[in-house]
N, C-alpha and C positions, 0 to 999 in steps of 0.2 A: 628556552621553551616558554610559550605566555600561558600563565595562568587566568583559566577564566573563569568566573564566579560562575557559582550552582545557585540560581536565584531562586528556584523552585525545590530543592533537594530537600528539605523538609515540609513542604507543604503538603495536606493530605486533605480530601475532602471528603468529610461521614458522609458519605448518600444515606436519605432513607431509604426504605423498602421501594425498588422498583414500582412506578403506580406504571408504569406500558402495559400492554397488550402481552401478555408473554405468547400468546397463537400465534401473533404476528408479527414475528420480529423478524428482520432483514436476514437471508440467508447469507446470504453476501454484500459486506459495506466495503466500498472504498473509498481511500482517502488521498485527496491531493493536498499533500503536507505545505504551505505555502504562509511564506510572509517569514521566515529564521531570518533574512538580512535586515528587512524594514523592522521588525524586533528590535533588532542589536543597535542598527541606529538611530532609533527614539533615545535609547540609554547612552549614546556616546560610546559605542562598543566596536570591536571590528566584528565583520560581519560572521566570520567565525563562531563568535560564540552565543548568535541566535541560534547556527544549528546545535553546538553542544547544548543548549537550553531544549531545543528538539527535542530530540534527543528522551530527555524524562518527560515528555510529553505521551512518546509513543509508548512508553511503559504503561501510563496513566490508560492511556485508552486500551492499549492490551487488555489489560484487567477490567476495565469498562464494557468491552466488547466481549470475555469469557464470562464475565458476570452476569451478564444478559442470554447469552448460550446463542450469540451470533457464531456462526460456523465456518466465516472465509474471512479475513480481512488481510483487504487487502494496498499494501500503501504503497506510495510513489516516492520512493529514493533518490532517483537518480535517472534523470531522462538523458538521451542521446542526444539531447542539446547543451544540457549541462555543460558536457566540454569545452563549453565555448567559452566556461570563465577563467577569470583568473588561473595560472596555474598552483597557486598555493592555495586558494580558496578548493580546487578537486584534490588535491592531495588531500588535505581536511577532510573533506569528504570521503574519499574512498577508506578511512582509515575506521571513519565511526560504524561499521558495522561490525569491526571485529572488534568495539571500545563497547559496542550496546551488549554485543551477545557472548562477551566473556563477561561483564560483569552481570547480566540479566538471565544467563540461559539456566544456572541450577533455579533460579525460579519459575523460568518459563517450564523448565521440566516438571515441578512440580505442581505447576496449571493445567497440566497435562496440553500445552500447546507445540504445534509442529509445525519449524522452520520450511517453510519454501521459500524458490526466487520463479521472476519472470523477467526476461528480456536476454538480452548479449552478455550468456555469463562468462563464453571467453575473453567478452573484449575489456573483462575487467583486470586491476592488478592480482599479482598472484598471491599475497599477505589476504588481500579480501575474498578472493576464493577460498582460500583453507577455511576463514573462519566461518566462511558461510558451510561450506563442507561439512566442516565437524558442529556446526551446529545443527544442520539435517541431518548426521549421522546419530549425534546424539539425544533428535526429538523425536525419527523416524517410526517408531512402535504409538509413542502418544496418538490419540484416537479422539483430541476434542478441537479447539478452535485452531484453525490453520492461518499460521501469520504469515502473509505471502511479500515477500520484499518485491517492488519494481525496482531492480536496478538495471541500469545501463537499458531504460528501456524506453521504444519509444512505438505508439501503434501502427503509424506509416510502414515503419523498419519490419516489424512483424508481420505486417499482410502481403508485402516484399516478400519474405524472407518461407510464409506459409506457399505464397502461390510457383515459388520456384522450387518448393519441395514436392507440391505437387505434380510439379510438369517433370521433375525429375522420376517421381513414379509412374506416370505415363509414359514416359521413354523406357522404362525398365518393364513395363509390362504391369504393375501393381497395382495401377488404379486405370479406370476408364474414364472416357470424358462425358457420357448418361449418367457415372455416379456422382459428378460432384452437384452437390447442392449445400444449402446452407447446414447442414450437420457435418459432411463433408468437410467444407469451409472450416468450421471449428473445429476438428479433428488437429488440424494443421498446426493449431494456435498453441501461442504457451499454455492460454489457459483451459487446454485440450481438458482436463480433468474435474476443473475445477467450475461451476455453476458461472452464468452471468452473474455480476453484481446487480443488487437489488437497487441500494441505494448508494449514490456518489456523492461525496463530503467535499467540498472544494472551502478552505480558510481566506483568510486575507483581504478577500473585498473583491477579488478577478471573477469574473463570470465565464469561464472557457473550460474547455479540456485541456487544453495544450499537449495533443497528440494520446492522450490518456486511453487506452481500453477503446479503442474507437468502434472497432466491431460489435464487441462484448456490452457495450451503453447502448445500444436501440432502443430498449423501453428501461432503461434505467431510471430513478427516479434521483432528479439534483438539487440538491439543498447549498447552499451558498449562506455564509457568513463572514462580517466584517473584522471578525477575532485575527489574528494572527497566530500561528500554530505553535508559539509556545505557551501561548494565553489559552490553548483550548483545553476545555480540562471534562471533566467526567459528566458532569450536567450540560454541559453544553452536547456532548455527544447525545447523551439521551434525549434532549431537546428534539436533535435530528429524528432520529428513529420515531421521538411521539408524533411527528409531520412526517413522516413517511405512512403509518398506520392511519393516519387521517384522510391521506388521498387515495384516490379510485384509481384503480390499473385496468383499460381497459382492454390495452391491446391491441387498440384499432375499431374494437367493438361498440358498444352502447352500455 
């Protein structure tokens, strides 16, 4: 088994007093977790253990984002491209969510936060469903910030996957083709329940989606940084949010 150093396992950052906007904080952030390999190889590392550094990243900003009484967030784990690496680099992977949320979920319980996922949650392994399982089982009642996992997810695959359930209700008789429109449309989606994102958080330097929320960002508002995502830490997140309360949302309007 390789042991890989916790470089951040003790670091803590006092924030002071929130100076944001508290009227105007993002209902919904998401975040495209990016840069764990370029991490690890600045340090001589296998790539591996950028994401275990991850990892106490997403903790950090949980708590950053309940601290602020943001209400969705929502992060990108694991895209449907993913697969395309290494295969000991996805086995890593598929394992850290039952490594985050057995070690993190008696406190997420007591953040009063609650576990969701979005994307192909058959197509994943079944050690990673149970824990995502019992960690929705176990945060299901909590009623404050919802920490939404992207796994095995990709938006193409989703708008795919929403318009053939629709046509499958059309042939059953359940939906007509006068009702679909754009609410319609999102009815279909994973994130049937859940608000558009306000604001989208991309790390590392890339400027793209790369398939992310593709519907759900129309007037999202995207913040870009040259950090790499084990390097992002509590200020930097609040950074985001005070540039998001700074620009005008107009909608298409004036």
């Amino acid at each position: 088994m390789i042991k890989l150093p916790f470089f951040n396992r003790k670091r803590r950052i006092e924030l002071q007093p929130s100076t944001l906007n508290l009227e105007n904080i993002p209902g919904h952030v998401a975040i495209i977790m990016d840069g764990n390999g370029r991490w690890a190889k600045k340090r001589g590392l296998p790539r591996i253990a950028g994401h275990k550094e991850g990892m106490t990243t997403v903790r950090r900003i949980v708590k950053a984002a309940n601290r602020i009484d943001v209400k969705v967030l929502t992060l990108y784990a694991f895209s449907k491209e993913n697969w395309k690496r290494p295969q000991a680099e996805v086995d890593f992977l598929m394992k850290l969510p039952k490594e985050f949320l057995t070690t993190y979920l008696p406190e997420l319980i007591e953040e009063n936060v609650k576990v969701q996922t979005i994307g192909d949650f058959e197509g994943l392994p079944s050690f990673t469903k149970e824990a995502i399982k019992e960690a929705m089982e176990q945060t299901k009642h909590n009623d404050g910030l919802i920490l939404n996992f992207a796994l095995n997810y990709g938006g193409r695959y989703e708008l795919v996957h929403a318009v053939q359930s629709m046509m499958q209700d059309i042939s059953d008789k359940k939906l007509q083709m006068e009702d679909i429109d754009e609410s319609c449309i999102s009815s279909y989606l994973y994130t049937e329940k859940l608000s558009d994102p306000d604001l989208i958080i991309r790390t590392s330097g890339e400027h793209r989606l790369s398939n992310f929320l593709l519907w759900q960002s129309a007037y999202s508002e995207l913040w870009f940084t040259e950090v790499l995502w084990p390097d992002f830490d509590e200020l930097l997140f609040e950074q985001a949010v005070s540039d998001f309360q700074n620009r005008k949302r107009r909608y298409g309007g004036i």
